[in-house]
N, C-alpha and C positions, 0 to 999 in steps of 0.2 A: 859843581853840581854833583850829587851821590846818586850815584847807582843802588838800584833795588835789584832785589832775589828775593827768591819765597824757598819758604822751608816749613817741613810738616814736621811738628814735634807733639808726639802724642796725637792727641785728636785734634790739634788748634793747627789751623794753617796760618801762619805769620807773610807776610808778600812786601815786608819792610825793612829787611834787612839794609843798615846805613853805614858805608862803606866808609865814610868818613867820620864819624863819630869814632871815641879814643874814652881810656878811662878819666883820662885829663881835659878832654873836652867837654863832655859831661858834666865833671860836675861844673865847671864854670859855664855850662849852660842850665843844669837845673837846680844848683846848691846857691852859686857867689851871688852877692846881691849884685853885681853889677851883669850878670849875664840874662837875668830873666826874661829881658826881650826878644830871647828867640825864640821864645814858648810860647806856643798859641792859644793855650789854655791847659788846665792842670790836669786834663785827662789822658795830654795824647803822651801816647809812648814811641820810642825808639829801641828800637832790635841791633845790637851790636855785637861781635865777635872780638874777645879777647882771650888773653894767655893770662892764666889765675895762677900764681908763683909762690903762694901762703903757703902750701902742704909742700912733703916731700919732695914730689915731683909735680914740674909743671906740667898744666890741662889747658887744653881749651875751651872754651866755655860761651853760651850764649848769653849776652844781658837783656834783662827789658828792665828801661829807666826812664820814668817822670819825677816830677816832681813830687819830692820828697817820700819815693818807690823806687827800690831798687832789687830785685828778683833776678836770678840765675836761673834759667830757663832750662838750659839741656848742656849736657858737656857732651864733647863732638870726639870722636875717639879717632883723634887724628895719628900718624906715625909719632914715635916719641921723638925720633931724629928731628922731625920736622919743627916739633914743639919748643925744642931745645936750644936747635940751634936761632928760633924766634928769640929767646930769652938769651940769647948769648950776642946777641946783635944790638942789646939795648946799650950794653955797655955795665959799666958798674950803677948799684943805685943805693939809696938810704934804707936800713932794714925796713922800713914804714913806707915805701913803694914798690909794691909786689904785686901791681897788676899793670901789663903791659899792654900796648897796642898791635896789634897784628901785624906781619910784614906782607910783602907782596907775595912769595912762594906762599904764606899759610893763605892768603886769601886766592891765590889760584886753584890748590889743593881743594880749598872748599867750594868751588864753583866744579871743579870739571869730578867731583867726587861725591855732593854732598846736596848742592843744591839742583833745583829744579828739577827732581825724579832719580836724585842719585839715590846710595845705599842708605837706606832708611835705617838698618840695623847700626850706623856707624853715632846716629841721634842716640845719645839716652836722656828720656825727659828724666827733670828731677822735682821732685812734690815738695810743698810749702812746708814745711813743720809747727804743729801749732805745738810752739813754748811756755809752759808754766812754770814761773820762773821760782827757787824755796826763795826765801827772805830770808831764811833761817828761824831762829828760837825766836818768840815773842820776848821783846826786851823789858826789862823793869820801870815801872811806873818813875816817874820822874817826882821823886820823894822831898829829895834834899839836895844840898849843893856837898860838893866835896870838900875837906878841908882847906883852909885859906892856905895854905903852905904849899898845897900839892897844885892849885890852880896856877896856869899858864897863860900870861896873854902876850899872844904869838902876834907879830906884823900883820893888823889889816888895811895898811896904806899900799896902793899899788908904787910899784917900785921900776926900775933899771939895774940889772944884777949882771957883773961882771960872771964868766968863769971859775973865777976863785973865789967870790965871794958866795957864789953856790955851793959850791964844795964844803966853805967854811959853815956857811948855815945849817947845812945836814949833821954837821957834828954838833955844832951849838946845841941843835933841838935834838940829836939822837935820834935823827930821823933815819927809817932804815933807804935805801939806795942800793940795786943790786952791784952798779958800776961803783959808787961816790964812797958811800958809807952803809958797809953789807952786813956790819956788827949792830946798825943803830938798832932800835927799838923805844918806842915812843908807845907811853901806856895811855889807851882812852880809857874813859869811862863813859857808857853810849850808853842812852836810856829813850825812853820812848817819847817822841815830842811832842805828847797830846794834841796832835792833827794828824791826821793820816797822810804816809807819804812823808814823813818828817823825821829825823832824827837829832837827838839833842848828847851834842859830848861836855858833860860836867867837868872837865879837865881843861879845857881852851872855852866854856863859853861859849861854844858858837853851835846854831843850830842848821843843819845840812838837808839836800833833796835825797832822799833814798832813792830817787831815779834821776832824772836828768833832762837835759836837753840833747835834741837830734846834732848830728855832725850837720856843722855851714860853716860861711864863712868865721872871721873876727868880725866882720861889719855886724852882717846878718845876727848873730849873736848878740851884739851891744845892741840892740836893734828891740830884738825879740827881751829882755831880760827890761828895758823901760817898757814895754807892751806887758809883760809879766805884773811890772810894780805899778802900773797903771789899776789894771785889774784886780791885785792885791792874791798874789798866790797863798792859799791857806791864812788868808786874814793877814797878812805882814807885806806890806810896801817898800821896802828895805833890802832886796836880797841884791846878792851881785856874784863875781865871780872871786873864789877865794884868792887870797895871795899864795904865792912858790910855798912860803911855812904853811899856813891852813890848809892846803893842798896833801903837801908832803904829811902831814900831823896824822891822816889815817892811814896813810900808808902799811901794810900790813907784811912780816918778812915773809912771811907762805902763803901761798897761793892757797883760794877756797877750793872749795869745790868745783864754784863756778869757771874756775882758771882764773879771778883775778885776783891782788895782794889787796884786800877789801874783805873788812867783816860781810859775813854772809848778808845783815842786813840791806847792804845797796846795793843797787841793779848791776849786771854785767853789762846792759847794754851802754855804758860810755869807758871803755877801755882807757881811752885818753884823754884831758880834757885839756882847754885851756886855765890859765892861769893872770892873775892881775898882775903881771910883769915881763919888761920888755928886757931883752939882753942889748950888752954893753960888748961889745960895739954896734953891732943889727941882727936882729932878729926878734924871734917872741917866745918866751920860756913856755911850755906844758908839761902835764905831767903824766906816766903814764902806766896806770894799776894792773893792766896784763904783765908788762915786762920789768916792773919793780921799779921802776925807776923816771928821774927829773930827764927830757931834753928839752933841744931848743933847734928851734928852723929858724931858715933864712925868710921866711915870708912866702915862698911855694909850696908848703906844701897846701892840698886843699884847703884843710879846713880842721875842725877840732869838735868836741863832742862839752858840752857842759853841765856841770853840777854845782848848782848853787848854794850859798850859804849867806847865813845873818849872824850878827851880832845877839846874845840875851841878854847882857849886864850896858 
């Protein structure tokens, strides 16, 4: 059973803070398809307390999380020692698990410090930012095809890719990799896909989302992309998720603007996505445009982010 506490951040009184809720619980209560039965309906939120270990130094920080909403509330200006040695308790983890669940010392600290009429000064609320995200330069009308010689048709069969035979295909296609292959460089030629939201690379044939799908599951994803070709996104029934090469193929060796290795045209918002292939021996390959490069998980990590693409020829 979880215990409640109220805490004043800003003007909002919150009185739900949930003692048991974790960043890994969460999402397999409001992301994995197979968790949504413990949601009463899509409005209610949950107020939780975690250690956020992405920057420098680790914070603590407040969450409010529903379904498919995830907002950072206020970071709690806890001692550092305290914060640290939280994060030093987890143990080792994957660079891609940086946000931890609280222990028992930080959760005492915040009850005899924090909540119910503690130092109100140690809250700092933090405000939403509204993001306008550039796209970049207006791309060229989609005129003509590129010569027959320069055209590429990359693996669109989902596959099982050992270790090595990743490694080998980043060289094949001269795909860049900051770990695999940090020399490749792979030329598109991106033009505009006459529907909005669209992009068209005359070098591979295949036509891409300039934004994408939210983080969930593998299920949830296979799920939502027949829901998508049901519907017909931008007039085409066809879309799916790319393979490791279609993936890897925009890969870009510098970082935009936006921080990811992605022409300015596609969103930041899917860092990493999935991918139409499973690793040999288990797991599932993604790929991922903040850090330059291909991995692969054992099947825990949450979840994956997706950008779709189709066939043009």
């Amino acid at each position: 059973m979880a215990m409640f506490h109220r805490i004043q951040v800003g003007q909002q009184m919150i009185d739900s803070i949930d003692w048991e809720m974790t960043p890994d619980l969460s999402f397999g209560t409001y992301e994995s398809w197979g968790g949504r039965e413990r949601v009463r309906n899509n409005d209610e939120c949950v107020y939780y307390f975690y250690i956020d270990n992405w920057g420098a130094e680790p914070k603590l920080c407040l969450m409010e999380r529903a379904v498919k909403h995830a907002r950072i509330v206020a970071e709690i200006k806890a001692p550092a020692e305290l914060v640290k040695s939280c994060v030093e308790s987890q143990g080792s983890s994957s660079w891609f698990e940086k946000s931890y669940a609280i222990n028992e010392q930080v959760r005492s600290w915040l009850i005899s410090n924090v909540l119910e009429g503690g130092d109100n000064s140690l809250i700092v609320p933090i405000e939403e930012e509204v993001f306008h995200e550039d796209m970049g330069a207006v791309l060229p009308r989609r005129t003509s095809a590129v010569a027959a010689s320069d055209v590429v048709l990359l693996p669109a069969v989902p596959g099982v890719l050992h270790d090595d035979q990743v490694a080998a295909l980043l060289k094949r296609w001269n795909f860049y990799d900051a770990v695999l292959n940090p020399q490749g460089r792979f030329e598109n030629v991106l033009v505009d896909g006459g529907v909005p939201g669209t992009v068209v690379d005359l070098r591979t044939s295949l036509m891409w989302q300039t934004n994408g799908l939210d983080i969930c599951s593998l299920r949830m994803m296979q799920k939502k992309i027949c829901e998508i070709n049901t519907q017909g996104l931008c007039g085409f029934h066809d879309w799916r998720l790319p393979t490791l090469e279609e993936a890897m193929s925009l890969m870009e060796p510098v970082q935009n603007g936006k921080g990811i290795h992605l022409h300015p045209c596609f969103s930041r918002e899917q860092p990493f996505i999935f991918v139409a292939a499973q690793r040999k021996p288990g797991g599932h390959w993604f790929v991922d445009y903040k850090q330059g490069r291909s991995f692969w998980s054992s099947g825990t990590i949450p979840g994956g982010f997706g950008r779709l693409v189709r066939s043009i020829d």
